[in-house]
py3Dmol code that shows the C-alpha trace and the ligand (Angstrom):
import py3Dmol

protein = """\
ATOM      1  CA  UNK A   1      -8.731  -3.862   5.584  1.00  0.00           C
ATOM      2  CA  UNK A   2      -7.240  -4.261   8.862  1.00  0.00           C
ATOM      3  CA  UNK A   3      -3.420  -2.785   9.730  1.00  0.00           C
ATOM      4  CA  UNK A   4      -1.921  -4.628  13.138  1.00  0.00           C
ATOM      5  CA  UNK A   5       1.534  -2.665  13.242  1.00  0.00           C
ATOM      6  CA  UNK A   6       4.192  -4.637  15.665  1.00  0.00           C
ATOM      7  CA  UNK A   7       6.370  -1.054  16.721  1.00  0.00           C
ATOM      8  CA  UNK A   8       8.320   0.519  19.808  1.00  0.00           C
ATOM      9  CA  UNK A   9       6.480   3.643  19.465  1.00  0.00           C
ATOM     10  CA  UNK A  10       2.947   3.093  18.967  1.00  0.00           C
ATOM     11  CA  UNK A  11       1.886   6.563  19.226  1.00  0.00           C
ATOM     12  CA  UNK A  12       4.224   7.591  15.964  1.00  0.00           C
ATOM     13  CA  UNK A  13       1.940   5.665  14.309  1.00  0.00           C
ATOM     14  CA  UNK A  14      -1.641   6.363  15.837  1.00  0.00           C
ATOM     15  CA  UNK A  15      -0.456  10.032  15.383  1.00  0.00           C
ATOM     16  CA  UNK A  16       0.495  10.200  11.883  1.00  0.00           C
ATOM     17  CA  UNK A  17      -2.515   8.381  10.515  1.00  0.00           C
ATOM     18  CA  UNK A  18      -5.705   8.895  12.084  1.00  0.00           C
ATOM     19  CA  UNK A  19      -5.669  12.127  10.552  1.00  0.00           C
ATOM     20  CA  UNK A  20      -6.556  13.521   7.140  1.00  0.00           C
ATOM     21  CA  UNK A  21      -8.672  10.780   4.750  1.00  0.00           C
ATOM     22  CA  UNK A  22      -7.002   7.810   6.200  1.00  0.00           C
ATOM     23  CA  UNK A  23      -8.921   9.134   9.741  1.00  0.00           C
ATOM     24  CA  UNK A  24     -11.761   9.718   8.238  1.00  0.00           C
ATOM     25  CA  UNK A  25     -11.699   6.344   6.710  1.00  0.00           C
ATOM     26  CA  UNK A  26     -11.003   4.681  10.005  1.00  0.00           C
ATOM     27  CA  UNK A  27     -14.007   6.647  11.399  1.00  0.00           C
ATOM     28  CA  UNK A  28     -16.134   5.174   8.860  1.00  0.00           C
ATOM     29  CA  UNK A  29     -14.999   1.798   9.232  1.00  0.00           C
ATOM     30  CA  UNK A  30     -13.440   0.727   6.168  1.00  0.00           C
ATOM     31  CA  UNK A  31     -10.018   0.288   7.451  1.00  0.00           C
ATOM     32  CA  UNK A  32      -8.810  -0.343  10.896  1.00  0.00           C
ATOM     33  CA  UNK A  33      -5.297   0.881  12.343  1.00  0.00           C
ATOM     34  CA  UNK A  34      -4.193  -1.043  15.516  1.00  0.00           C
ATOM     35  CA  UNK A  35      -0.597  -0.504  16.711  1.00  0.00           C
ATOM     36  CA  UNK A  36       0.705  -2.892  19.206  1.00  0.00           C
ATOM     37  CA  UNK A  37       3.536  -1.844  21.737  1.00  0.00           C
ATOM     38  CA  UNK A  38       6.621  -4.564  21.568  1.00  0.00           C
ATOM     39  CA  UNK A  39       7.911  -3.311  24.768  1.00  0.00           C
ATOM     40  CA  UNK A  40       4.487  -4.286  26.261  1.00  0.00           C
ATOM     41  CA  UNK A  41       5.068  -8.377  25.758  1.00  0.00           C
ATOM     42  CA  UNK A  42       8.791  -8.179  27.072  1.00  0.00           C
ATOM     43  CA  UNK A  43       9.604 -10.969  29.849  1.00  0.00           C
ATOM     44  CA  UNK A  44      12.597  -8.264  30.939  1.00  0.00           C
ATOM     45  CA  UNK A  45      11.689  -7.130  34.518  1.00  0.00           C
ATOM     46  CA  UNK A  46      13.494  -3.754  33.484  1.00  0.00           C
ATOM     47  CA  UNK A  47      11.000  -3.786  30.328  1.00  0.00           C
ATOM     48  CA  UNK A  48      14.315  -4.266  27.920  1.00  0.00           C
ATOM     49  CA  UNK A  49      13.601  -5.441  24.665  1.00  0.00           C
ATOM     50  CA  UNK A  50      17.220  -5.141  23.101  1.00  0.00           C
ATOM     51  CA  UNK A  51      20.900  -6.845  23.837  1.00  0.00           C
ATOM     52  CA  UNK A  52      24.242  -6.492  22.118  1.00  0.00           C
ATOM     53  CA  UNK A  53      24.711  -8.733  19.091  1.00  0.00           C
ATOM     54  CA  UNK A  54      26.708 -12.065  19.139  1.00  0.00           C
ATOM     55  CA  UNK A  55      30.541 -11.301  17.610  1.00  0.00           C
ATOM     56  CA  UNK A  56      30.331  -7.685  18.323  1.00  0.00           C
ATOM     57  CA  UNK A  57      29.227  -4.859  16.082  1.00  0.00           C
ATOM     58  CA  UNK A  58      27.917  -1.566  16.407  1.00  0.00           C
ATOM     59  CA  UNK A  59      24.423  -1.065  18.298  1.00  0.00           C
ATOM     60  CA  UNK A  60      22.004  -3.339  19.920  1.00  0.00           C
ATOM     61  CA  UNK A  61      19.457  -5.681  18.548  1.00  0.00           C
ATOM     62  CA  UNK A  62      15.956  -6.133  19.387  1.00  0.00           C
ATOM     63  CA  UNK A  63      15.415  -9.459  20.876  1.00  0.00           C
ATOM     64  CA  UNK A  64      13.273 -12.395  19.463  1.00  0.00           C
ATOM     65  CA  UNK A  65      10.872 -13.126  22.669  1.00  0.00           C
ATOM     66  CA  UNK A  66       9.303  -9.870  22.856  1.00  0.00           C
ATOM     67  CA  UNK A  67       8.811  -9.792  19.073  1.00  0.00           C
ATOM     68  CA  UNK A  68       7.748 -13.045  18.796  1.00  0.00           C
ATOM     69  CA  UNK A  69       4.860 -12.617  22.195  1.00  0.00           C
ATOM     70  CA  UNK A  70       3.634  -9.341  20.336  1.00  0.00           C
ATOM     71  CA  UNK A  71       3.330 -10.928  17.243  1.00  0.00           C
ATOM     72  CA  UNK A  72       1.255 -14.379  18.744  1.00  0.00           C
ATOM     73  CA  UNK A  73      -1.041 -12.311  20.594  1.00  0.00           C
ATOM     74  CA  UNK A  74      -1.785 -10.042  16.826  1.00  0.00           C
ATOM     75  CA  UNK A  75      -1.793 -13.407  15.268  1.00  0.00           C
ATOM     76  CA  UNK A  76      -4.054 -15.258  17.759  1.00  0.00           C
ATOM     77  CA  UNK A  77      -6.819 -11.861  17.534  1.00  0.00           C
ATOM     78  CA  UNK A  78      -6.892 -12.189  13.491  1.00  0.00           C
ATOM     79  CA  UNK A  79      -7.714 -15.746  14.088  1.00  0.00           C
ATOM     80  CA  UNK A  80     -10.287 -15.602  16.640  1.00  0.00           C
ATOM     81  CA  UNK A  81     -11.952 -12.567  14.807  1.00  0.00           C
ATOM     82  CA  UNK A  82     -12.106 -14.771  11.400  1.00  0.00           C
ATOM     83  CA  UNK A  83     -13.034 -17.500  13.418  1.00  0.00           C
ATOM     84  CA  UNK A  84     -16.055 -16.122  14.887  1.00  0.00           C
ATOM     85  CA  UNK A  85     -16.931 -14.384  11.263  1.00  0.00           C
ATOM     86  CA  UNK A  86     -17.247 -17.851   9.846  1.00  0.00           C
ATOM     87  CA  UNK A  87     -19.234 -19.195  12.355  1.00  0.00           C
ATOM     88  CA  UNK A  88     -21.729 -16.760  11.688  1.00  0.00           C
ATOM     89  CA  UNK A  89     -21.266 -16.723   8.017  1.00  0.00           C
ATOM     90  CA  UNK A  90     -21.575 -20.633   7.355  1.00  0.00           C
ATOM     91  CA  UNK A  91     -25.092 -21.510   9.124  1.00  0.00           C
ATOM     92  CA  UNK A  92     -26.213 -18.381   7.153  1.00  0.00           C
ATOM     93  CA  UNK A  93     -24.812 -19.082   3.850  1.00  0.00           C
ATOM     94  CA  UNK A  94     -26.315 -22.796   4.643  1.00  0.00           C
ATOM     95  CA  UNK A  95     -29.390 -21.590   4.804  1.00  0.00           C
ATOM     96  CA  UNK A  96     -29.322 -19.257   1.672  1.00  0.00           C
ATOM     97  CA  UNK A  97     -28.202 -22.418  -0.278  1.00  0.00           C
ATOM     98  CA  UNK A  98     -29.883 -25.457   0.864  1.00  0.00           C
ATOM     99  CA  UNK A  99     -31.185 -25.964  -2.549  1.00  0.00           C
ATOM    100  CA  UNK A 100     -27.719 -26.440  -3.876  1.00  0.00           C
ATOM    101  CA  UNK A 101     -26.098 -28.427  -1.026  1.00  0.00           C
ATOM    102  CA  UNK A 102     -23.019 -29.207  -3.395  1.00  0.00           C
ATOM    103  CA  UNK A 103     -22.415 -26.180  -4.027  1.00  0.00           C
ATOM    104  CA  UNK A 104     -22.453 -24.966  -0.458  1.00  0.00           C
ATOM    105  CA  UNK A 105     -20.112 -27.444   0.594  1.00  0.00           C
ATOM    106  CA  UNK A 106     -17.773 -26.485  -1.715  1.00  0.00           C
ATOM    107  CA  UNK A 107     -17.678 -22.856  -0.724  1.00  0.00           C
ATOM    108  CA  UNK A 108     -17.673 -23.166   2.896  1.00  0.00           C
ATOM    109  CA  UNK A 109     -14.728 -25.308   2.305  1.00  0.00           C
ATOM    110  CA  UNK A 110     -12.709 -22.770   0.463  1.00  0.00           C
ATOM    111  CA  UNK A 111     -14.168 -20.500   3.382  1.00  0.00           C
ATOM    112  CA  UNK A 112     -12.979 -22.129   5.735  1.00  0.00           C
ATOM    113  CA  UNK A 113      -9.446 -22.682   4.109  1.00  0.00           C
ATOM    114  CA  UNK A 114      -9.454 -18.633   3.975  1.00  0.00           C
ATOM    115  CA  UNK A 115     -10.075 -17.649   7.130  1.00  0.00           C
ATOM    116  CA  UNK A 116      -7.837 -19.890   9.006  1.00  0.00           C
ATOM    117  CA  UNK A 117      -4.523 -18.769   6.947  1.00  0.00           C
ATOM    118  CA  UNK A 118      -1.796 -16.970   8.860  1.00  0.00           C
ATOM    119  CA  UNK A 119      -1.931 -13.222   7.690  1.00  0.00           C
ATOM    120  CA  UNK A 120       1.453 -11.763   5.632  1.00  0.00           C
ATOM    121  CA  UNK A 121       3.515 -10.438   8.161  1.00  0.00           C
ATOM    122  CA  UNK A 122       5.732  -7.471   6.101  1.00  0.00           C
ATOM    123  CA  UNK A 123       9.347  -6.492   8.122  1.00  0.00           C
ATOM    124  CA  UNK A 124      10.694  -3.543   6.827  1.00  0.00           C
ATOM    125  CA  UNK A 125      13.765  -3.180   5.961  1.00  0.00           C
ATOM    126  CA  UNK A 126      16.793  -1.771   3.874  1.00  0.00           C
ATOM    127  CA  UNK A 127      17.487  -5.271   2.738  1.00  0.00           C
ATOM    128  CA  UNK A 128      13.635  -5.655   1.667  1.00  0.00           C
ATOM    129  CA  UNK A 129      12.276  -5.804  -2.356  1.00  0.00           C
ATOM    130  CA  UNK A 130      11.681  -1.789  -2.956  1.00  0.00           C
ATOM    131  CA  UNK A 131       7.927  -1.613  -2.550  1.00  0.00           C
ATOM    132  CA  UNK A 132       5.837  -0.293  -5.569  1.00  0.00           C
ATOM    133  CA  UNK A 133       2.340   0.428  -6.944  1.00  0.00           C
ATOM    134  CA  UNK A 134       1.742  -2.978  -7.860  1.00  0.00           C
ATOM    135  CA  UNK A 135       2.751  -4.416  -4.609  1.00  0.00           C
ATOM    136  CA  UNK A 136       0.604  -1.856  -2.999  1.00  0.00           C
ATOM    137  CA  UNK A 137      -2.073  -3.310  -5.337  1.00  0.00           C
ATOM    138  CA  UNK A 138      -1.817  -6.623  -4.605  1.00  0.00           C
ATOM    139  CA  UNK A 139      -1.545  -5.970  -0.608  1.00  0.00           C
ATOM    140  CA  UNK A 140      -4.700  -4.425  -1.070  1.00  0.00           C
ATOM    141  CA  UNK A 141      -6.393  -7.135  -1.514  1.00  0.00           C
ATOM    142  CA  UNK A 142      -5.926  -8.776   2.026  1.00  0.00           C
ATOM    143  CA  UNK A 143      -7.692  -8.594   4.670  1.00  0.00           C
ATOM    144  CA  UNK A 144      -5.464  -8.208   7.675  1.00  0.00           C
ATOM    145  CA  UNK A 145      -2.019  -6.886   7.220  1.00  0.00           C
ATOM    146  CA  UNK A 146       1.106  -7.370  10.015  1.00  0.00           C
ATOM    147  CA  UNK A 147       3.684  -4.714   9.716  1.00  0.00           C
ATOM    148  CA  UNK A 148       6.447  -5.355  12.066  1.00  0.00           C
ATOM    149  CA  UNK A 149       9.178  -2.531  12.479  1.00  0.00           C
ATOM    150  CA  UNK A 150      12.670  -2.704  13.468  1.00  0.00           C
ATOM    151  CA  UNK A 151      14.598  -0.349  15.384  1.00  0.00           C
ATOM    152  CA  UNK A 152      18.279  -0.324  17.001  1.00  0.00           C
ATOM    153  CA  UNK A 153      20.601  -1.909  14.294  1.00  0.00           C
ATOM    154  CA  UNK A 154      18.119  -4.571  13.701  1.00  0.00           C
ATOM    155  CA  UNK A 155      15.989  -7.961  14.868  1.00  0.00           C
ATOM    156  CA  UNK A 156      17.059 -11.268  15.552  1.00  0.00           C
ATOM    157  CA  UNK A 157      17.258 -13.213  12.818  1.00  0.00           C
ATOM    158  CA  UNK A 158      15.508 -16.305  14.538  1.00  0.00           C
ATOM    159  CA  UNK A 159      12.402 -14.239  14.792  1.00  0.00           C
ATOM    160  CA  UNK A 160      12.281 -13.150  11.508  1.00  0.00           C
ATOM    161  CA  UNK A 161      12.699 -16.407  10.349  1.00  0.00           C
ATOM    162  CA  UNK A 162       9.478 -17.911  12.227  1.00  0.00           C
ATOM    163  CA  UNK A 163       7.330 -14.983  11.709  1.00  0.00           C
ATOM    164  CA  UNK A 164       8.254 -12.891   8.199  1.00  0.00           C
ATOM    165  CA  UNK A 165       6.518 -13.589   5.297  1.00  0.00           C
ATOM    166  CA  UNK A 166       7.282 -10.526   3.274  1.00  0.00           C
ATOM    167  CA  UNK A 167      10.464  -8.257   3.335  1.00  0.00           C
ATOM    168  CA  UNK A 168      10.189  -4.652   2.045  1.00  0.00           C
ATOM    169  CA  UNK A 169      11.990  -1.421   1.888  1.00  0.00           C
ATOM    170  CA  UNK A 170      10.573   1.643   0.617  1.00  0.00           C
ATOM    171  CA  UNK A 171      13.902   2.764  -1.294  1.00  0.00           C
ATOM    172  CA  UNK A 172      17.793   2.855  -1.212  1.00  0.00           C
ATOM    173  CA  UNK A 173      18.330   5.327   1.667  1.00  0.00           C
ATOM    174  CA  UNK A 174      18.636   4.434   5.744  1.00  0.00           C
ATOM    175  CA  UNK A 175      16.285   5.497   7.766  1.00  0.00           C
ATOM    176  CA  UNK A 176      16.028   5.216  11.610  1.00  0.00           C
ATOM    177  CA  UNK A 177      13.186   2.414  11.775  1.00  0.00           C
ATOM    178  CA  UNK A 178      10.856   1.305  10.296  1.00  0.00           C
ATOM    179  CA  UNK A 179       7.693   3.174  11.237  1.00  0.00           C
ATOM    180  CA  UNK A 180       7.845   6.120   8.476  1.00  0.00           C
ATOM    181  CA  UNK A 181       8.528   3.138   6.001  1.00  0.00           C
ATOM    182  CA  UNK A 182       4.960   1.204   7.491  1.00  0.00           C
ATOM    183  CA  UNK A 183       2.911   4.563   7.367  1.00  0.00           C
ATOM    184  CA  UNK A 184       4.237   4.934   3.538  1.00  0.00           C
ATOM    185  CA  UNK A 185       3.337   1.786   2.588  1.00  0.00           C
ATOM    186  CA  UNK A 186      -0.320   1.829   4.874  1.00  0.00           C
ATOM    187  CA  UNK A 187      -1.216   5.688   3.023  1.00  0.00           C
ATOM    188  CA  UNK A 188      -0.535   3.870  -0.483  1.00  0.00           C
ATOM    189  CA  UNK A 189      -2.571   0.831   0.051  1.00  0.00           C
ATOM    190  CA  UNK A 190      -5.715   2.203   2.240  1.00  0.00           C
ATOM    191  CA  UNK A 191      -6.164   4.749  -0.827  1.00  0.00           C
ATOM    192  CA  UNK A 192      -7.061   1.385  -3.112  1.00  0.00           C
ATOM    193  CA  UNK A 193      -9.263   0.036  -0.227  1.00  0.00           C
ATOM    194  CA  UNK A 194     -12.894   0.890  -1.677  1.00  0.00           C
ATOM    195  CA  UNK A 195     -14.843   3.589  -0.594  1.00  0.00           C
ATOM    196  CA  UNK A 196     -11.611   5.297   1.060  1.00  0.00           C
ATOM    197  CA  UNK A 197     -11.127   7.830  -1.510  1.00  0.00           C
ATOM    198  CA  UNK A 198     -14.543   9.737  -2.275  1.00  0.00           C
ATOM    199  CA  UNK A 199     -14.030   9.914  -6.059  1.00  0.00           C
ATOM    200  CA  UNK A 200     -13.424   5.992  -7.373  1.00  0.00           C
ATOM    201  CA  UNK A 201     -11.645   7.032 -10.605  1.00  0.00           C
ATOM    202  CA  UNK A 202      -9.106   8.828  -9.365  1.00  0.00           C
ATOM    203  CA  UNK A 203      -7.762   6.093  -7.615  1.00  0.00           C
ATOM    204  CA  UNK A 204      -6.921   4.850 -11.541  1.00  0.00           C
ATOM    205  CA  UNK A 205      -6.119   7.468 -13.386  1.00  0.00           C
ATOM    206  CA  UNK A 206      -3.417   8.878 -11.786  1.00  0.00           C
ATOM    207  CA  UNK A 207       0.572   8.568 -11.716  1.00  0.00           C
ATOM    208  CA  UNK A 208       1.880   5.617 -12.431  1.00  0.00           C
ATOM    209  CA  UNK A 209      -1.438   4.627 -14.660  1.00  0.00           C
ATOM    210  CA  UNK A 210      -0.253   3.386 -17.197  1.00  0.00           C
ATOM    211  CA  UNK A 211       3.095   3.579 -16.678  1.00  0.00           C
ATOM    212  CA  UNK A 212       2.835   7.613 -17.355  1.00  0.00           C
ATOM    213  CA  UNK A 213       3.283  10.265 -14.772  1.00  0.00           C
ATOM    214  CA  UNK A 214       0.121  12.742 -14.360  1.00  0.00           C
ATOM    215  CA  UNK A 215      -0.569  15.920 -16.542  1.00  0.00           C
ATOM    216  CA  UNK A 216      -0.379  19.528 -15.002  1.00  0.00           C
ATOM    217  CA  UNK A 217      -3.435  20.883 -13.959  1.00  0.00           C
ATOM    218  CA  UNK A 218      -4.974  24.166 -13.284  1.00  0.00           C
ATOM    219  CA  UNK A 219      -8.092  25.914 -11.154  1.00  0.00           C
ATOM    220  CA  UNK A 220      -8.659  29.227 -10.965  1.00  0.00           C
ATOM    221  CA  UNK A 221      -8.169  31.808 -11.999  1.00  0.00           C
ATOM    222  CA  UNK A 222      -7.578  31.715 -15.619  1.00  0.00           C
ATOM    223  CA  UNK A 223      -4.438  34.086 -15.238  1.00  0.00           C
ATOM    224  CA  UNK A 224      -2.121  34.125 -12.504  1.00  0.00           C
ATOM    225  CA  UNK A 225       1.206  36.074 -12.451  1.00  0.00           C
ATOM    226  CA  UNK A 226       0.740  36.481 -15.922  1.00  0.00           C
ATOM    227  CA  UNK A 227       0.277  32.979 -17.118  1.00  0.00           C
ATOM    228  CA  UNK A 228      -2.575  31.315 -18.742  1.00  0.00           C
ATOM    229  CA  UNK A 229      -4.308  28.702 -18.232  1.00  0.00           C
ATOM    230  CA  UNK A 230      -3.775  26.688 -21.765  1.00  0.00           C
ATOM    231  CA  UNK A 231      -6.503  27.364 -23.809  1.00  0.00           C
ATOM    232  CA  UNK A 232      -7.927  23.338 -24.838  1.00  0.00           C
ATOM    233  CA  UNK A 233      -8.475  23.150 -20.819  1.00  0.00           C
ATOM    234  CA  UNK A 234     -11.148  25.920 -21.514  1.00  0.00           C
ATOM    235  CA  UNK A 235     -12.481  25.198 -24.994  1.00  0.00           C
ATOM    236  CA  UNK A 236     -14.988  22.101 -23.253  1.00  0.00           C
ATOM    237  CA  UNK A 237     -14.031  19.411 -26.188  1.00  0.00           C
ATOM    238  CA  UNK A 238     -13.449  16.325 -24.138  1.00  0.00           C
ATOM    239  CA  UNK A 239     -11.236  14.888 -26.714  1.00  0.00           C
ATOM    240  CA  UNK A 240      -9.029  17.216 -27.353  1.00  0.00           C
ATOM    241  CA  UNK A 241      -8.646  17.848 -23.694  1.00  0.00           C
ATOM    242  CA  UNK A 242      -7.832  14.010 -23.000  1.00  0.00           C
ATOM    243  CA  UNK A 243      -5.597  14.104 -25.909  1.00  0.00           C
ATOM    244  CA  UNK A 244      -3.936  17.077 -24.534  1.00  0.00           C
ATOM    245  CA  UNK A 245      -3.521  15.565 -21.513  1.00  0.00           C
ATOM    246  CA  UNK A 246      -2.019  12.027 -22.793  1.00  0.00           C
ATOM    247  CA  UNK A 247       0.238  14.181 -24.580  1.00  0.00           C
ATOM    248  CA  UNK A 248       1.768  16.653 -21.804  1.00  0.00           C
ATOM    249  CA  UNK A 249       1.979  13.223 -19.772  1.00  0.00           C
ATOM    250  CA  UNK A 250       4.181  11.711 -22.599  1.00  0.00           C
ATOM    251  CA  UNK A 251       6.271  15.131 -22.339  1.00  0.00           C
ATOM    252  CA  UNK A 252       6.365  15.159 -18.531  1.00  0.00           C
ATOM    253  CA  UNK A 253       7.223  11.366 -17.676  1.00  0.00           C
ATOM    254  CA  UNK A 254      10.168  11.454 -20.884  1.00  0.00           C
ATOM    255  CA  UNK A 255      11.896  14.486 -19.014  1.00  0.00           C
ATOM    256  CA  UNK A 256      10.976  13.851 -15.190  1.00  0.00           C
ATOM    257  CA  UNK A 257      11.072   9.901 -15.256  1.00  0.00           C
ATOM    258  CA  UNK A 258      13.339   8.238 -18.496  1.00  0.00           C
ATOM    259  CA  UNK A 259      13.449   5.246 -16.880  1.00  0.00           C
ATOM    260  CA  UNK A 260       9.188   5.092 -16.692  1.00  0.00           C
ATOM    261  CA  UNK A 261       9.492   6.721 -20.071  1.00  0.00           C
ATOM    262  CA  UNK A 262      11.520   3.974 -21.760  1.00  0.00           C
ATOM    263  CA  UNK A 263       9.040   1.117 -20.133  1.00  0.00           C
ATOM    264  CA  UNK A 264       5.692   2.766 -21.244  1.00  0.00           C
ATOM    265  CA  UNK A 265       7.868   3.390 -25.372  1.00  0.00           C
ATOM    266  CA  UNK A 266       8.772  -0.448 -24.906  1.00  0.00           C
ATOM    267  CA  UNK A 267       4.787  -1.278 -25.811  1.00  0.00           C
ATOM    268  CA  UNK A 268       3.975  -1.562 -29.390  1.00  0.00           C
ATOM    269  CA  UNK A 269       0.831   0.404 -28.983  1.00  0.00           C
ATOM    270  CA  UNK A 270       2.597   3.485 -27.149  1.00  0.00           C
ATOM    271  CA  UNK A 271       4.772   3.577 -30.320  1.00  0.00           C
ATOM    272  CA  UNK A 272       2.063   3.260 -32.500  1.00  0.00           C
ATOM    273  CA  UNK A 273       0.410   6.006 -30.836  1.00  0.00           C
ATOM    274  CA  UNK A 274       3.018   8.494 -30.947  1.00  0.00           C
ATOM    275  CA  UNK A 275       3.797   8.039 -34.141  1.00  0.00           C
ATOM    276  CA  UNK A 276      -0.034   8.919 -35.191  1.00  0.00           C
ATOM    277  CA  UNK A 277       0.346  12.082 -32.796  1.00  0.00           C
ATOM    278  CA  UNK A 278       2.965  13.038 -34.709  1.00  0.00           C
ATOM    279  CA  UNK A 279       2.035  12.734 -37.672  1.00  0.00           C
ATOM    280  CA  UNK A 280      -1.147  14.580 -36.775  1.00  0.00           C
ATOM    281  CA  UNK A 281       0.959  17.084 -35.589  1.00  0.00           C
ATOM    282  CA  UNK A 282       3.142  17.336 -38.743  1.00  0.00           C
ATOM    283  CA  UNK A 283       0.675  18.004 -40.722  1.00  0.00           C
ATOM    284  CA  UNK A 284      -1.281  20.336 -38.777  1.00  0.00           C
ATOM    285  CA  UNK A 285       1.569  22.588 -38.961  1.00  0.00           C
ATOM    286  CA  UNK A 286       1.844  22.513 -42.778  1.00  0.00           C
ATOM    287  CA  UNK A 287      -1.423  23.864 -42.852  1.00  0.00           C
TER     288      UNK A 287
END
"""
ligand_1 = """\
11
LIG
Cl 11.801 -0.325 5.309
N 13.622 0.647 6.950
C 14.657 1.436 7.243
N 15.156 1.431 8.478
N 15.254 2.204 6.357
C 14.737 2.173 5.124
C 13.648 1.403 4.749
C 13.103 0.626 5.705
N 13.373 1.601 3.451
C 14.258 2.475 3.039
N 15.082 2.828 4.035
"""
view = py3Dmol.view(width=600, height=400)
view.addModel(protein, "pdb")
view.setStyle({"model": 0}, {"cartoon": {"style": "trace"}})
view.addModel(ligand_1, "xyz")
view.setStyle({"model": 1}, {"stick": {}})
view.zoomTo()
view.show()
């Protein structure tokens, strides 16, 4: 996966993200992060990239050439870069297939198709769809990804228009631009890029699996300021544990989340289930 972020400071995000896993993942090549300075592609002899809006208002707008330039010359690199790839994947996948020539046509058709499309270009923005998990998980499947942040009181709408395919906001509070919003939504979706995280099923079974928030968990020691570890975490039966742990996520997400709570509750099967665990649970007691 390959992040091409359109920003006004550049170094905000090289900073906050080569560092930690997503650094080490960048070091080991499975994601790329590439921020590209807007001021650099400004025609402005005084290197301005903003003006005052048309009818008056509050603040200044960043203007559509400069935006526009930065986003051509991202735009022109994804293409030249796929461009070259399928050259040198084509006479090679030729080769491997000259006993089904069909076949081969077929797929370096739809290869061809792929890696000439425009990437999805993602503005955020207050006025965006409130980005979730399963946006994250669908993003994840790209291969180059355009984030283009805002700053001042906004971007001229022209540009937008031309260039936007995607508008998201990261929730219903303002923030300054739209850089912390870009490295939110970068963290979230280079942790389902493979090989990122070094354990693969943690990546699943986590919040938001499911619908239910994580279970509490505990290292050691088995006592700390007086309080135990809960005993079915030592006792080594896998079942109980996992039912334990279904359970205390039930508890967790109905008193931390009731909005995630009613969703998962909505499913016939989550009813059935609780039902059973509480009537195992009934009857346990009257023993
Ligand atoms: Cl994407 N941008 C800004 N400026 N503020 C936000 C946001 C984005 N999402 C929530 N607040």
């Amino acid at each position: 996966m390959r992040f091409h972020v359109l920003t006004l400071f550049p170094e905000m995000i090289m900073d906050g993200l080569h560092t930690s896993i997503l650094g080490r993942a960048c070091e080991q090549g499975h994601i790329s992060i590439d921020a590209v300075n807007i001021r650099d592609y400004t025609e402005n002899k005084h290197k301005k990239v903003d003006d005052y809006p048309y009818g008056g208002g509050a603040g200044m707008l960043m203007q559509a050439q400069p935006v526009f330039d930065a986003y051509k010359a991202v735009e022109e690199k994804i293409l030249a870069r796929n461009k070259m790839a399928s050259e040198n994947f084509i006479p090679k996948m030729k080769a491997r297939n000259q006993l089904q020539e069909k076949n081969s046509e077929l797929e370096v058709a739809n290869s061809e198709n792929k890696n000439f499309t425009k990437p999805r270009v993602i503005y955020l923005t207050p006025q965006g769809s409130v980005f979730t998990q399963k946006m994250a998980e669908e993003l994840a499947k790209e291969e180059d990804l355009v984030f283009l942040c805002g700053h001042y009181e906004g971007i001229d709408e022209r540009v937008l228009e031309e260039i936007v395919t995607d508008y998201v906001s990261i929730g219903d509070y303002v923030l300054t631009g739209g850089e912390l919003p870009a490295m939110v939504m970068i963290d979230a979706i280079s942790r389902l890029v493979p090989n990122v995280l070094n354990n693969d099923v943690s990546a699943e079974f986590e919040s938001f699996h499911d619908d239910l928030l994580e279970y509490p968990q505990y290292s050691r020691p088995e006592e700390w300021h007086d309080k135990k570890v809960p005993e079915v975490l030592l006792s080594g039966h896998h079942a109980n544990i996992e039912k334990w742990r279904k359970e205390q996520s039930i508890i967790r997400t109905k008193e931390r989340r009731p909005d995630l709570y009613e969703k998962w509750i909505s499913k016939e099967e989550n009813q059935k289930y609780l039902e059973k665990l509480n009537k195992q649970k009934a009857k346990k007691k009257s023993v």
